[in-house]
C-alpha positions as CSV (number, residue, x, y, z in Angstrom):
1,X,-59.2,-28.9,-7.1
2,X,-62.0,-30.0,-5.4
3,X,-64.3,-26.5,-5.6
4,X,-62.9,-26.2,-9.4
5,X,-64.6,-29.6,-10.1
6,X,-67.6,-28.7,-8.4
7,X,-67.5,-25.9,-10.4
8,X,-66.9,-27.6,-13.8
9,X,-70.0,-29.6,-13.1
10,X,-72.4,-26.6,-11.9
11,X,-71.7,-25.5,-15.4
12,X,-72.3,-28.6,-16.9
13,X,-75.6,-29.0,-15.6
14,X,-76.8,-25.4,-16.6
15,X,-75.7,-26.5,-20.6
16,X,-78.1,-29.4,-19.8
17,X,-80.9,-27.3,-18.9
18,X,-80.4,-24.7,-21.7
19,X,-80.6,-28.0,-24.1
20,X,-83.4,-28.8,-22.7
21,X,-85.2,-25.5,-22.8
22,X,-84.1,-25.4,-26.0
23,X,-85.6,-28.7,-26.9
24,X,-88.5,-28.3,-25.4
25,X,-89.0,-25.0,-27.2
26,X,-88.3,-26.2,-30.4
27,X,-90.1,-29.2,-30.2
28,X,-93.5,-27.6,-28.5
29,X,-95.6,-27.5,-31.5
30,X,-95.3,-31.4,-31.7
31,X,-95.5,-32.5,-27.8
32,X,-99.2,-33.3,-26.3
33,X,-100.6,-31.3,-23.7
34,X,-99.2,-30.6,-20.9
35,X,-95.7,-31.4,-21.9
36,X,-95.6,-28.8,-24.4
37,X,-95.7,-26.1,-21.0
38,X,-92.6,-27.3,-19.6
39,X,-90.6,-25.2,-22.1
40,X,-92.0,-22.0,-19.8
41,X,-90.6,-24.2,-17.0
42,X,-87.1,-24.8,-18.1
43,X,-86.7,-21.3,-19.3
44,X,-87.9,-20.0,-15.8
45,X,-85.3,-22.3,-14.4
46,X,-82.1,-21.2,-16.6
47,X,-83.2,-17.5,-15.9
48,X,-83.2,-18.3,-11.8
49,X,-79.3,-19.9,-12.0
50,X,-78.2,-17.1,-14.1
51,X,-79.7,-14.8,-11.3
52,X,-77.9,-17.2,-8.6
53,X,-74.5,-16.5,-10.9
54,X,-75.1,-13.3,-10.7
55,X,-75.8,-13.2,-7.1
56,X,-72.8,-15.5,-5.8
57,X,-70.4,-12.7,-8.1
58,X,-71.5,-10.2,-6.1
59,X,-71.5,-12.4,-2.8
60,X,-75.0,-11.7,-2.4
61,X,-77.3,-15.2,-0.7
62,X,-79.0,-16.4,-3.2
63,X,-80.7,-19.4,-1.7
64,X,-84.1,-17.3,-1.2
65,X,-84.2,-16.9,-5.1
66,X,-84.3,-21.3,-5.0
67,X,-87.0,-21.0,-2.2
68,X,-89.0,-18.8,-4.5
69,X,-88.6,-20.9,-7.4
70,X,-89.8,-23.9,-5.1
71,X,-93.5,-24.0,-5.4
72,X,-93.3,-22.9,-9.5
73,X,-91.2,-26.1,-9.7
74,X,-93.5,-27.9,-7.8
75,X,-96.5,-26.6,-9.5
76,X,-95.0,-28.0,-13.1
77,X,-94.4,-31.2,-12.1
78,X,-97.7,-31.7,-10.4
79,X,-99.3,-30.3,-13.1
80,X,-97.8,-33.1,-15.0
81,X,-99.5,-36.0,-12.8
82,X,-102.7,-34.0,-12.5
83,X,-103.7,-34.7,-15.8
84,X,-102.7,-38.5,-15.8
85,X,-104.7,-39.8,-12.5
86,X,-108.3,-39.9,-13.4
87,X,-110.2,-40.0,-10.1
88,X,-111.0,-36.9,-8.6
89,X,-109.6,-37.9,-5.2
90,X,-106.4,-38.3,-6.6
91,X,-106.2,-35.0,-7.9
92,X,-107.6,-32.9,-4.8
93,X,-105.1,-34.3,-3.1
94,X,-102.3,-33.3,-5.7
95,X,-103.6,-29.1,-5.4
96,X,-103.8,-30.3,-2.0
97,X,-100.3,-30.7,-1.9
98,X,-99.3,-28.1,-3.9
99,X,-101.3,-25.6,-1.9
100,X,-99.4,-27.0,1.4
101,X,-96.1,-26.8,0.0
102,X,-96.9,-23.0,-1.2
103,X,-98.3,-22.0,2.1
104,X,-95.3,-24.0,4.2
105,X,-92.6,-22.1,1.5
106,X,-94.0,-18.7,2.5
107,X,-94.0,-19.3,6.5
108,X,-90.5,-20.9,6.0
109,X,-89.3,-18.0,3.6
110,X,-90.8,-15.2,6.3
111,X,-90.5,-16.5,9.8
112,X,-87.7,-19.4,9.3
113,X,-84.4,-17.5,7.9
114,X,-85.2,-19.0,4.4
115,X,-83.7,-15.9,2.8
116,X,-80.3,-17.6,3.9
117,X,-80.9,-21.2,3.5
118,X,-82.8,-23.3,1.0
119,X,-81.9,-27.1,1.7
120,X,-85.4,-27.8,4.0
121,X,-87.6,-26.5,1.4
122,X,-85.8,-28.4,-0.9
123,X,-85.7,-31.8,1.0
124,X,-89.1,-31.1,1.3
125,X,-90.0,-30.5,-2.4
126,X,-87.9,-33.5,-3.0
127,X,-90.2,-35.9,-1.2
128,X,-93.6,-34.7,-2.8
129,X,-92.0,-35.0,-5.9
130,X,-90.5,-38.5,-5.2
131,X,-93.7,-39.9,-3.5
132,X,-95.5,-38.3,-7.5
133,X,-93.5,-40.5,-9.2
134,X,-93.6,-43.4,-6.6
135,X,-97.5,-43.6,-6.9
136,X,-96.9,-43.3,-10.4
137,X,-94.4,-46.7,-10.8
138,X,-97.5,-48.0,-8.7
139,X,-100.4,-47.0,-10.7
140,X,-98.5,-48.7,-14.1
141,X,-97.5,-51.5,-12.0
142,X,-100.9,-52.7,-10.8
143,X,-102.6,-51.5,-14.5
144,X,-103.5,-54.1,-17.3
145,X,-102.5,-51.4,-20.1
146,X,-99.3,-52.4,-22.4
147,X,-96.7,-49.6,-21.7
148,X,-94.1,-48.9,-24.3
149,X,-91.6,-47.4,-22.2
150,X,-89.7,-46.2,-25.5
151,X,-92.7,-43.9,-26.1
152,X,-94.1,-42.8,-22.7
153,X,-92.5,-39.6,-22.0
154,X,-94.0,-39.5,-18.6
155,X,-92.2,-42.3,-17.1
156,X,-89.2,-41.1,-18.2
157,X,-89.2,-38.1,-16.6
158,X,-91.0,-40.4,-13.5
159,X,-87.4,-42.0,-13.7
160,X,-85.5,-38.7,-13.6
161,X,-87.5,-37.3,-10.7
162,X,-87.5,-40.1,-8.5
163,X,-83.7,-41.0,-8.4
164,X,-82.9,-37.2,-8.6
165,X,-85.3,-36.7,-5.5
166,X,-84.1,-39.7,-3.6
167,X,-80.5,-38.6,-4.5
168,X,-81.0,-34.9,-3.2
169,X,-82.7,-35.8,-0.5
170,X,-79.3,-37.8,0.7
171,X,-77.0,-35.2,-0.4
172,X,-78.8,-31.9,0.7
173,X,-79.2,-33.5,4.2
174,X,-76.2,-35.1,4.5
175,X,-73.9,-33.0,2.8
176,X,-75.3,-29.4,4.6
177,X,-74.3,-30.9,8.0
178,X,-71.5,-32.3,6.9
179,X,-70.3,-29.2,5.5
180,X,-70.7,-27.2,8.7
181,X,-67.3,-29.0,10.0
182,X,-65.8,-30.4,7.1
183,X,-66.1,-28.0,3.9
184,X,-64.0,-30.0,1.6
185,X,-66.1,-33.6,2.6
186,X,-69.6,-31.4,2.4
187,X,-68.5,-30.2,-1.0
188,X,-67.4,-34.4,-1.9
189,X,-71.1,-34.8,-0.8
190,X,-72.2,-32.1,-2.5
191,X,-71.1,-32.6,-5.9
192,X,-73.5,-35.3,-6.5
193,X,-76.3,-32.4,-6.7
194,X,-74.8,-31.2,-9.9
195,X,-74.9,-34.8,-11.3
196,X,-77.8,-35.1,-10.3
197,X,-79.4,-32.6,-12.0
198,X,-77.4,-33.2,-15.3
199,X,-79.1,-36.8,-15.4
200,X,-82.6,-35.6,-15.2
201,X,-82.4,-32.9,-17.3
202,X,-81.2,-35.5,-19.4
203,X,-84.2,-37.0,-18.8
204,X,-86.4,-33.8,-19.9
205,X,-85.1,-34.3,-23.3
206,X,-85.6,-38.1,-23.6
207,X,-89.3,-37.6,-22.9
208,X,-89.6,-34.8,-25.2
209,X,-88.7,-37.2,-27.8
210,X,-90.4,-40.0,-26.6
211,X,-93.5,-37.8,-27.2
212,X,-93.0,-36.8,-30.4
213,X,-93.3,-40.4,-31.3
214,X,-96.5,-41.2,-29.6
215,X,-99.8,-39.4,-30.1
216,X,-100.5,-39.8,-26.9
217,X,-99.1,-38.2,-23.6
218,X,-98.5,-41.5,-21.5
């Protein structure tokens, strides 16, 4: 009962992302720069879990097609924050980042068996993208600007990433060593990465209408 749940919800959040990508690609024409990218994004996304499907059929690992995906992921969302900090420093060290994260993928992926596991490269991914966000909650906080959160796609999606990231980061720690002795509990554990991902998907299409409503990106 347990693995047909997980199940149900897997599929759940891979409707969510096809809405999404199909959102965003509808709505393209209308969203500012650099949101109107992310429809490349999502459909790069529903093409890697279809391949992970297909894969798992076939009993075939799969988690090397997730570490592969890891740095294009990355790359998106950064791209995202690169164009709303102004000061160069900020942004050096965002390609910084991304250039570290690339590099640390490719070691991992060639000299750390991360054709058979994916969980550390997402942990890590998870914390860049949570610490994005983070500074981002800070930068509003401390600013004098007027933010109407109704029409500021960007902390929307700030939302999504950083209780999906904080969320994963629990769950794909705890639940991979929790799985090695208890597979029902792991899976219990588990499940919440499906959720997960169906809330901030969710928040993908929010911001994409937030930004058809403002002429602005932030």
């Amino acid at each position: 009962m347990i693995y047909l749940i997980f199940d149900i919800f897997l599929y759940l959040y891979f409707a969510t992302v096809v809405v999404a990508a199909v959102t965003a690609t509808m709505y393209r024409r209308s969203l500012q720069y650099p949101l109107n990218w992310l429809w490349i994004y999502l459909w790069l996304n529903v093409l890697v879990e279809l391949l992970v499907y297909a894969l798992r059929y076939f009993k075939i690992s799969f988690f090397w097609s997730y570490n592969a995906f890891g740095p294009i992921e990355y790359f998106f969302i950064s791209w995202l924050y690169l164009h709303y900090y102004k000061s160069s420093l900020e942004k050096n060290i965002i390609k910084i980042l991304f250039i570290l994260y690339t590099l640390f993928v490719i070691y991992y992926m060639i000299y750390l068996n991360g054709f058979n596991e994916f969980h550390v490269v997402f942990v890590v991914r998870s914390m860049l993208m949570a610490t994005l966000s983070l500074y981002f909650f800070l930068k509003i906080y401390r600013s004098d600007e007027i933010l109407e959160i109704n029409r500021s796609p960007l902390f929307w999606l700030s939302i999504g990433l950083f209780l999906f990231c904080t969320g994963s980061i629990f769950t794909m720690g705890l639940g991979t060593s929790i799985m090695r002795f208890n597979s029902q509990l792991g899976y219990l554990v588990n499940m919440l990465n499906p959720i997960l991902n169906i809330y901030l998907y969710i928040m993908f299409i929010v911001s994409f209408s937030c930004s058809r409503q403002n002429p602005g990106f932030y």
